[in-house]
N, C-alpha and C positions, 0 to 999 in steps of 0.2 A: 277238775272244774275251777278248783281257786285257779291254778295255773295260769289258765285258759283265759278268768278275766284279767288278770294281772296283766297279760299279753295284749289285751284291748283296749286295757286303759294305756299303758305304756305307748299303742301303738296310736291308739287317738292323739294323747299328750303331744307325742313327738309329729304330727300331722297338723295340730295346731300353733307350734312354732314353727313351721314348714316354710318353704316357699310358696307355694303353691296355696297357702290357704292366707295367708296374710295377701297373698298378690285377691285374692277373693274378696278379702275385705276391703281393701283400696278400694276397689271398683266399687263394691257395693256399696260403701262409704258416700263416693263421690257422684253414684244414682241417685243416694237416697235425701242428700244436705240439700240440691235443688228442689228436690219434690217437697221437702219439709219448707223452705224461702219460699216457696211458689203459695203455697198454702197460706203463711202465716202473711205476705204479702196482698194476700187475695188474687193472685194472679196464678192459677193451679197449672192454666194450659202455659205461662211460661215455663213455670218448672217441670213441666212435662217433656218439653220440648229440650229446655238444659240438662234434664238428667241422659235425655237420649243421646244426647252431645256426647257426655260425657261417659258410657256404656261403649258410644262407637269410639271414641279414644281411646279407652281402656283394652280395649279387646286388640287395637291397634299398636298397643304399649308392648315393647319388649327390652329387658334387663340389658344396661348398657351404659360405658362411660356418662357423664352426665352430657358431655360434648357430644356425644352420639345419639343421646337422648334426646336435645333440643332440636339438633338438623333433623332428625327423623320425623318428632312430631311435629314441625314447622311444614314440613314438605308436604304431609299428611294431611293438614290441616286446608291446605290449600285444596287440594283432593276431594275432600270431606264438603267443603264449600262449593265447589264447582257442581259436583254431581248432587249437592239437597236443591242448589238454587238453581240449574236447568233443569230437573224433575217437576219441580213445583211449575215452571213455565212451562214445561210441553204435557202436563198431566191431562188437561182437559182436552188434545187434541191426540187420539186412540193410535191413527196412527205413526206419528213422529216419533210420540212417547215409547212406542214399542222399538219402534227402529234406535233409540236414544237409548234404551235401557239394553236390547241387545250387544250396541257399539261400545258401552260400559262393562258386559259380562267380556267381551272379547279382549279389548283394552285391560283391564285388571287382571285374569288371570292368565297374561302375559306374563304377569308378574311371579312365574315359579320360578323362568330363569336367574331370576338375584338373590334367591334364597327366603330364607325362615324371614326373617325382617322385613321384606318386600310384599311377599304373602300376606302377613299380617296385617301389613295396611293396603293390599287391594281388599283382602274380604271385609275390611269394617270398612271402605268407601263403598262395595259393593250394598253394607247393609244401613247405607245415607238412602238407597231406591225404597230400602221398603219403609223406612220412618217418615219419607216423601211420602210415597200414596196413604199414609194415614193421617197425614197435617190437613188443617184446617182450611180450606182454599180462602182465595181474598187476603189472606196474609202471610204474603213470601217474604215480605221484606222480614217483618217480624220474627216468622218462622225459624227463619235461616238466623239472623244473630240471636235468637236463643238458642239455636241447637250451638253457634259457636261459643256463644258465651259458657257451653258445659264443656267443650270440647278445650276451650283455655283453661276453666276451673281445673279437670282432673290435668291438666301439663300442669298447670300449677300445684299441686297436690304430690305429684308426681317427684318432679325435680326438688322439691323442697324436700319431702321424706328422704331424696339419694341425697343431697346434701348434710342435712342430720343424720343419717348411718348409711356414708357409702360403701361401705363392707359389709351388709348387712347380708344382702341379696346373696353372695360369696361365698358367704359362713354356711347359709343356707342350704347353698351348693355343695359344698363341698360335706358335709353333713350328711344330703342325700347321697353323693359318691360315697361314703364312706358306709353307708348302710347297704346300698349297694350290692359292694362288695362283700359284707358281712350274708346277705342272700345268697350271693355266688360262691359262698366257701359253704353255705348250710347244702345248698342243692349237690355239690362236688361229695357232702358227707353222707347224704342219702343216697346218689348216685353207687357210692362205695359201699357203704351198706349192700344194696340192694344184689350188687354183682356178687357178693359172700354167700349172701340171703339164698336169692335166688335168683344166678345166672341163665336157667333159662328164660326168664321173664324177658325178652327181647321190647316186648312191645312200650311196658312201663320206663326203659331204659332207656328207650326212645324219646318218650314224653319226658323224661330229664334232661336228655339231651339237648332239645330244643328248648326248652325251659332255660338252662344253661348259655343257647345262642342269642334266645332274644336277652336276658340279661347284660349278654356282653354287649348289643346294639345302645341298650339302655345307659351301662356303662357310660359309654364311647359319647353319646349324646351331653351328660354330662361335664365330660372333660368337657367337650366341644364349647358347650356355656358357661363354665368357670376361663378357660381361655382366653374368649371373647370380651370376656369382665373384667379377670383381672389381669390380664396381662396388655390387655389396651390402656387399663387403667394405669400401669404403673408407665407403660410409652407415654402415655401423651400430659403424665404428669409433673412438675417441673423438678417435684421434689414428692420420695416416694415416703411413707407412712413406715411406723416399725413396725403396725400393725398388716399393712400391705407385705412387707418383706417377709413377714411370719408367713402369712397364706400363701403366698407364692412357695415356701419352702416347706411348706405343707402338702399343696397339691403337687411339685415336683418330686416328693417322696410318695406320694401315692402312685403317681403312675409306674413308680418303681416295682412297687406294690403290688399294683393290678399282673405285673408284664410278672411277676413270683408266683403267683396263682395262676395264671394261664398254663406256668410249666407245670402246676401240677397237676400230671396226665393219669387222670381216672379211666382212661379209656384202653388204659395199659395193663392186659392180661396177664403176661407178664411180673410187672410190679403188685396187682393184687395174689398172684399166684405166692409171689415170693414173703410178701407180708405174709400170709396166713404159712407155708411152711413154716418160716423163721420163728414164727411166734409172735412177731412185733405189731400185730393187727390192734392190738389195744393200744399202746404207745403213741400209732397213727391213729387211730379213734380218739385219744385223750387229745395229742394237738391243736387237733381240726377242731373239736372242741372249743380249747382255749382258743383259737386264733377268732372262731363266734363270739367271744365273751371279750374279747379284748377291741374287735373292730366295734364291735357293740358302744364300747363303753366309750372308744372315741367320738364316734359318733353321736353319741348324746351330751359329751361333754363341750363338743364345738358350737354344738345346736343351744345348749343351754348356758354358753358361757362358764363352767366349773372345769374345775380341776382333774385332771384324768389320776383316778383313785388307784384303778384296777394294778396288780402286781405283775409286772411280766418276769418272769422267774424262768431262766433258762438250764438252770438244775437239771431238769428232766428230760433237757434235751443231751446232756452230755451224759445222761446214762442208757439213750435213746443210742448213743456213738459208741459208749466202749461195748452195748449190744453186737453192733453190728460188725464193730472188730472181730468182737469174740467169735462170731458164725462167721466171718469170711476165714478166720482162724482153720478152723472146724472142716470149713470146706474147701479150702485149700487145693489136696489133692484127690476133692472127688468127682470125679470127670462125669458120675452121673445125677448131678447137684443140680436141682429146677428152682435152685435161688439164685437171681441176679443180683452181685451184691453192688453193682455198679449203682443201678435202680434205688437201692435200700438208699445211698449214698446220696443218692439227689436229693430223694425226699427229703433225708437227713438237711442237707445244702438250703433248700426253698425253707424249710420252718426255723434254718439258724438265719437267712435273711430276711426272714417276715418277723421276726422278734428285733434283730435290728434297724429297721425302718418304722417297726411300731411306735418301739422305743426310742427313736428317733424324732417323730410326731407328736408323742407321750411330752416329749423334754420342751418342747415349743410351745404345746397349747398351753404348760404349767409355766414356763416364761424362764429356762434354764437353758444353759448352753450347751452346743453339742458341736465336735469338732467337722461333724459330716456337713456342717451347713456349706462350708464352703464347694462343697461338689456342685450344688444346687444355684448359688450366686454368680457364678461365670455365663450360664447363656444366656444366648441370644433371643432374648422372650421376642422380639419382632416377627421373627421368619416363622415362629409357634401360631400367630394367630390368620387369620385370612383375611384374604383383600378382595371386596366386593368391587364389580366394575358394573357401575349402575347407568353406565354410557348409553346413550341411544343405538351406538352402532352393535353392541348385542341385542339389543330387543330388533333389528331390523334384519340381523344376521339370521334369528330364528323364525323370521317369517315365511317358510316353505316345510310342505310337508314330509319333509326329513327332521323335524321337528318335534318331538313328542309333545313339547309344551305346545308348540302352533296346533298341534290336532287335538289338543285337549283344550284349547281355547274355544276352537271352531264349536267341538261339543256342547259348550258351555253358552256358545251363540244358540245353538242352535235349541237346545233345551229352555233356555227361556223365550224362544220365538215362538214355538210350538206350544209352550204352556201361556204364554201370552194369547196365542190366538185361542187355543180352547176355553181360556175362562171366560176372555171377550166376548165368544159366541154363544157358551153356555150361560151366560149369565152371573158366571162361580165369584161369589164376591171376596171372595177371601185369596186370591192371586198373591198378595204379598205372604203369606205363608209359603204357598207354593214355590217362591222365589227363594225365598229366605231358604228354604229346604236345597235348593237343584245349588246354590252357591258355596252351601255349607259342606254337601254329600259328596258332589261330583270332581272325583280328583282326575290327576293326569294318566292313572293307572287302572284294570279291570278291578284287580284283587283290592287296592285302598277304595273303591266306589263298592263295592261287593260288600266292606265291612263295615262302611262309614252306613251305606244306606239300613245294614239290619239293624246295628244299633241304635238306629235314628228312630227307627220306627218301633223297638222295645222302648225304648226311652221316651218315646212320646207317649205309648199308651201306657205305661206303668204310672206315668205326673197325672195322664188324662183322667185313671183310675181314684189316683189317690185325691187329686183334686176335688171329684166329682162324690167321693167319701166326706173330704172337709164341709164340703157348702152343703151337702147333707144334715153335716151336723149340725152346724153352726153359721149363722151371719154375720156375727159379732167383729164391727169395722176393728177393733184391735187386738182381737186374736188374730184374723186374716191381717193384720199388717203387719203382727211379728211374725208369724209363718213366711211371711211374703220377703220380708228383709233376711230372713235364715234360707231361704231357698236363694237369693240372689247371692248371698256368702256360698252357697253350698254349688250352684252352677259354677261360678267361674275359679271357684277352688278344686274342681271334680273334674271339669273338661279334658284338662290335659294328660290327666294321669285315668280317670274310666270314662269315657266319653257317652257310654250309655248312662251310669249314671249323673253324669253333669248335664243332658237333654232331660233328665227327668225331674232334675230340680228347675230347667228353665221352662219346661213345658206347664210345671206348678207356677209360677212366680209371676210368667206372663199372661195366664187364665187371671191368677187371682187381680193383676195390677190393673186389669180392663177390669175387672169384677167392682175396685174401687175405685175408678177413675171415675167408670159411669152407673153409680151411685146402684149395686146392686141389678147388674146386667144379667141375662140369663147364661147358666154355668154352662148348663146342655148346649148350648147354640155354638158357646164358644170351644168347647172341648171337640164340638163336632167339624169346628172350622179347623183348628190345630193339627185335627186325626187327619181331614181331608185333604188339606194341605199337603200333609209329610206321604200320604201315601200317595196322590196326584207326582208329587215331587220324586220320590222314591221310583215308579214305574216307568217314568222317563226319563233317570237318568242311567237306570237301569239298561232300559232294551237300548240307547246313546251307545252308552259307554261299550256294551256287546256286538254290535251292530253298523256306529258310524264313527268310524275312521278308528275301530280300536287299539289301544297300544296294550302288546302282552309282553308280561315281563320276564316272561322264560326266555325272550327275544334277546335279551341284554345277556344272558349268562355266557355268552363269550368275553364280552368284553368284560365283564365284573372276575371272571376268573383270571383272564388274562392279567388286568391289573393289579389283580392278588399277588398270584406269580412273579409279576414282576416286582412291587413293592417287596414282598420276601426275599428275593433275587439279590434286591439294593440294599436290605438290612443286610443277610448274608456275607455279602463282597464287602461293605463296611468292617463289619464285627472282625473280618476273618484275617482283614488289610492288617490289622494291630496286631492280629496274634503272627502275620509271615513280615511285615517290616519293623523297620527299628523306629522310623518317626510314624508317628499314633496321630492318626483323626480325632479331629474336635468331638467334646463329647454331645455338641450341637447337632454337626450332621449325623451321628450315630441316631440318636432321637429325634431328630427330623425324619427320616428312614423308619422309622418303631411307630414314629405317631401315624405313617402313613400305612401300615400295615395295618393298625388298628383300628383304621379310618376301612381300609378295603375289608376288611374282616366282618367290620359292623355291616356294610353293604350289602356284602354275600350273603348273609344271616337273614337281615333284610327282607331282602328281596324274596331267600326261599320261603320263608315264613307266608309271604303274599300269593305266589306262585302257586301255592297247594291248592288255592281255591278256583286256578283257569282249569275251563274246559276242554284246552285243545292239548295238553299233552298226558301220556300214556303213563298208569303207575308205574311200570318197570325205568321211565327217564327218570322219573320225581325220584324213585329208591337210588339209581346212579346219581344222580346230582346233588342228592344226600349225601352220599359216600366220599365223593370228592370235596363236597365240603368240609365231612369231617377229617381227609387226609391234611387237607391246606391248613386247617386249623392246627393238629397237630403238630404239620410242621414250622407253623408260624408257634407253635410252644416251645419246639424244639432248639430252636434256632434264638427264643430268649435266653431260653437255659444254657445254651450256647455262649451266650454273651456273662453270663452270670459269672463262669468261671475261667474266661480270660481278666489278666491284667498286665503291671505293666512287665512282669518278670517273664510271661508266659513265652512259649517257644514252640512250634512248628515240630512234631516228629516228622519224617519221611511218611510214614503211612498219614500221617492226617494232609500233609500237600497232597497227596495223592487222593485223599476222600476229596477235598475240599474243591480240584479238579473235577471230579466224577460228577459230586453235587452240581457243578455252574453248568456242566456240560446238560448234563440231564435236564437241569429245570429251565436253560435254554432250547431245549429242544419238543419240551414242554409247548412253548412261546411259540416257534414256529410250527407245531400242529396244530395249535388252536388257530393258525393265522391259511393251515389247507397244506404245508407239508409235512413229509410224513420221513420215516427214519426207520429202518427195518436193522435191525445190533443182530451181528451175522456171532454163530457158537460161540468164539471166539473172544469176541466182546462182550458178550453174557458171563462166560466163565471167567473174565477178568472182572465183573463189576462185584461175583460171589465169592471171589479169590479173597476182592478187598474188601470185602464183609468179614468174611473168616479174618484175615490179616490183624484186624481191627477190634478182634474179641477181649486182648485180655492185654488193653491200653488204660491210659488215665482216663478220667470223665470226661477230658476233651476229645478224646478220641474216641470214648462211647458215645458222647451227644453226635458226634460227623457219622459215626457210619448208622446210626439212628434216622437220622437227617439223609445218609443217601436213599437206604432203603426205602425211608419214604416218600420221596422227590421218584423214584422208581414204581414204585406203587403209584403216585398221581401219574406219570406219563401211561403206566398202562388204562388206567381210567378214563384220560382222554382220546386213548385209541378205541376204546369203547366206548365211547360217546360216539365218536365219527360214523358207528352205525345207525345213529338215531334219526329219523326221520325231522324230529324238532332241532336237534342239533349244526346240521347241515343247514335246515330254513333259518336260524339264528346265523350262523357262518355266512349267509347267501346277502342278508339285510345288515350285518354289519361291514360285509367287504364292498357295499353299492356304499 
């Protein structure tokens, strides 16, 4: 039990120097200064209208150079203006304003095609319609520069804190990366566990497994936004910071990091066989351990500014080696030995590299030198981060429905056309709920509208509950106004990371903010407008999203594999270029190749995580498309740990040109199945491909990782010939070859 709290307060603590909860307070900060001026001014409905400003900027805010920061909310802002002050003009005429407010759903979420940044400021221009229909008619002019006057306040707010700590956001990041991974080595340790425990437990193994994939999406997200941050940051700066060049050479030893734990393959029977003969299951138990207690400690030490205490003592890994000496010793000449000492030898390999790159990290964040930095300080940070093209001629290129974004727009037309017209008819006065719900819920995809909508509607009735508890108890204008300021910290600190519970702290915050705007409104009336809304909202975008024009995402898993394949293909022929020529690739394009696998890994995880909950495909496809997930991912470990033990000495046996052959041919032939031909390996070439498996048994760890690597690139091509029976697989093949 002590444990227990100890873990909650720990995990609070570190939640409240977060990103995610400081970016909460910003906002609500910058809600709450206008509503307070408004008041003490006596002028309540401007600050009403400024904090709304400032609510729809914030939500529109996203972590970014500061240069990137101003173009974005300059551009925004414009947006945000156009759509409150033609609202407020066509309001009174039912139907313009409907045709104005559809042409606004269709026009913004055009906006997937440019990505996360673009997104973010169509949905807060989308949510200038519903603080329009609740403004005060008779005064637009008004109206509109109070809502700007909040929407400059939080830029102002905004830029000035990135100015005072523009590392701050980073730190943060990189924090959360680092805990991360600290998850993805606990779940890797229960995983192992459990297969000891108990192996036939397929089903809970499974739930690790995916546990395991969405982490690594989560990961991957991550990188994505420390990239973005700081490595824009350090381009477009004229002169880089020491404290910049530390985090850059922080987070480039992480993804070192990440790509060491990838290799280490729990799913290898194998390797747990050989741990528990050998004896060395507790040795690997104690590491995995330490390496929890060490990622740990970095990560609180980034987050909190201190010094990394923890001791990384590599002792026990060199008694962990002359172990494994001693048993390949022993086993020598026993031909009938179920120890892989190859296997032993890796793992050995990944925890004497993850103690170097900790320690590596270790020496940086305490402000000590280490000779590894220069590995880190040669690339190319440019070609690392992404170049948005926010051109007109892509948004005019995606207007046909070959489009996914174009039919998820259409959707989006059409769901508030139709709920426009039923509230109009029925009388339903609460339509801007309704609104606010279909722009929030309804994405591009069945499975993200399926999850977004159930959460929405736990998340409203659980705030509707508690709410409806609060005013129960009590009236009292400044208990409801602290509640009310902790529920607005507590929404947009909660959204991004549990989105049902970040709906349920806004579903509290804005009962109670009507509750004192107008001076003790009835709680019942407005919890009933809220519930009606979200589930009006929910129902339609529901049977939409099922029904008109829908996009399924089992549809994509050619191309998502295909691209896998291929990015592993380009790491592969990179890594393999260094170990058969004498001049060696930059270690830029090497990692240019690694990030792009990482990137296609995160997708494929993705996607299938989404896909579990469409209706049109058969459990037998969903268990195959599992499986070749988990091959690709393997071999996308395989093929790190690949890279792990060339260098510049390294040398090419005969047999390994010969695997490294076999591998390109295979996982090209891969490429052209999934593309409709097909390849039938006559006896012949079968028993030459098991020749060179056997050939390959009792080589160096380069040449056990390749023929590891063939066998598996062998194993996914037969998986794709077994797809090609599938009924969903073909109609995916049929919509990606049109």
């Amino acid at each position: 039990m002590q444990q227990k709290i100890k873990h909650i307060v720990s995990e609070s603590t570190f939640f409240i120097f977060g990103f995610y909860f400081s970016r909460g307070l910003r906002i609500a900060l910058a809600i709450v200064i206008p509503l307070l001026a408004g008041w003490f001014f006596k002028r309540p409905d401007i600050g009403i209208v400024a904090s709304s400003g400032a609510l729809v900027a914030g939500l529109g805010d996203n972590p970014g150079s500061i240069r990137v920061k101003f173009y974005t909310q300059s551009i925004a802002a414009l947006f945000y203006f156009l759509v409150v002050f033609v609202c407020q003009l066509l309001i009174s005429h039912e139907i313009i304003f409907g045709i104005w407010i559809t042409l606004c759903g269709f026009f913004f979420s055009m906006f997937f095609i440019y990505g996360s940044r673009a997104v973010s400021v169509s949905t807060s221009s989308l949510l200038c319609v519903v603080y329009a229909c609740s403004f005060e008619a008779n005064h637009i002019i008004t109206n509109t520069l109070g809502m700007m006057m909040g929407i400059v306040w939080y830029g102002f707010i905004s830029l000035v804190l990135w100015r005072i700590q523009p590392y701050r956001v980073i730190e943060q990041k990189i924090s959360e990366n680092i805990k991360l991974l600290n998850e993805y080595t606990e779940l890797i340790h229960e995983y192992f566990l459990l297969k000891i425990k108990n192996p036939a437990n397929s089903q809970k193994q499974t739930e690790i497994l995916n546990k395991l994939f969405e982490k690594q999406t989560k990961i991957h997200s991550t990188h994505e936004d420390i990239r973005e941050n700081l490595f824009k940051l350090r381009i477009n700066a004229k002169s880089f910071s020491a404290k910049g060049r530390k985090m850059t050479l922080i987070f480039s030893a992480l993804i070192d990091l990440y790509e060491q734990l990838l290799s280490l393959n729990c799913q290898d029977d194998k390797l747990i066989q050989s741990l528990v003969k050998s004896g060395l299951k507790r040795d690997f138990e104690y590491h995995l351990s330490n390496m929890e207690k060490i990622l740990y400690e970095l990560s609180w030490s980034i987050n909190f500014h201190k010094k990394v205490t923890v001791t990384i003592d590599t002792a026990p890994l060199d008694r962990f080696k002359d172990k494994i000496l001693s048993i390949e010793e022993k086993e020598k000449n026993n031909e009938k030995s179920v120890i892989d000492i190859n296997a032993l030898k890796h793992v050995r390999f990944i925890f004497k590299s993850f103690y170097k790159q900790t320690g590596f990290i270790k020496s940086l964040i305490n402000g000590e030198f280490r000779s590894e930095r220069k590995q880190y300080e040669d690339l190319d940070l440019e070609k690392f981060t992404r170049q948005y093209n926010y051109s007109f001629s892509t948004f005019k290129a995606n207007l046909n429905l070959k489009s996914n974004i174009f039919k998820h727009a259409l959707r989006v037309s059409v769901a508030i056309s139709v709920s426009y017209i039923i509230c109009t008819l029925l009388k339903i006065e609460y339509f801007a709920w309704v609104y606010l719900t279909i722009i929030l819920i309804l994405k591009p995809f069945y499975g993200n509208t399926k999850n977004s909508s159930i959460q929405r509607l736990q998340g409203t009735l659980i705030g509707g509950v508690l709410t409806l508890g609060l005013l129960l108890v009590t009236h009292n204008i400044y208990v409801i106004s602290i509640v009310t300021f902790i529920c607005i910290v507590g929404a947009y600190s909660f959204i991004p990371i549990s989105y049902r519970t970040g709906v349920a702290f806004v579903t509290i915050f804005v009962i109670l903010l009507i509750f004192l705007e107008h001076s003790g409104s009835d709680g019942w009336t407005n919890i009933y407008h809220r519930l009606g809304g979200t589930t009006i909202a929910v129902v339609i975008s529901f049977i939409l999203s099922f029904s008109f024009l829908p996009t399924w995402e089992y549809k994509n898993l050619p191309v998502l594999i295909e691209k896998l394949l291929k990015y592993n293909l380009d790491y592969f022929t990179k890594i393999t270029y260094n170990l058969l020529n004498v001049e060696k690739l930059s270690d830029t394009d090497i990692k240019l190749s690694r990030k792009d696998v990482l990137l296609g890994t995160s997708n494929l995880s993705s996607t299938f995580q989404r896909i579990v909950s469409e209706p049109k495909i058969s459990k037998n496809y969903k268990s195959d498309i599992y499986n070749i997930q988990t091959f690709i991912n393997l071999l996308s470990t395989r093929i790190s740990s690949l890279r792990s033990y060339i260098n510049e000495n390294s040398k090419a046996s005969d047999i390994d040109k010969q695997l490294i052959s076999s591998i390109e041919n295979t996982l090209n032939k891969c490429l052209l199945n999934i593309k409709g031909s097909s390849f039938d390996c006559d006896t012949e070439c079968q028993e030459k491909e098991e020749e060179l498996n056997i050939l390959a048994d009792d080589q160096s760890l380069i040449s056990y990782q390749l023929r590891e690597i063939n066998l598996l690139s062998q194993q996914i091509y037969s998986y794709i010939n077994k797809l090609n029976n599938f009924q969903e697989w073909k109609d995916s093949k049929r919509d990606f070859s049109i």
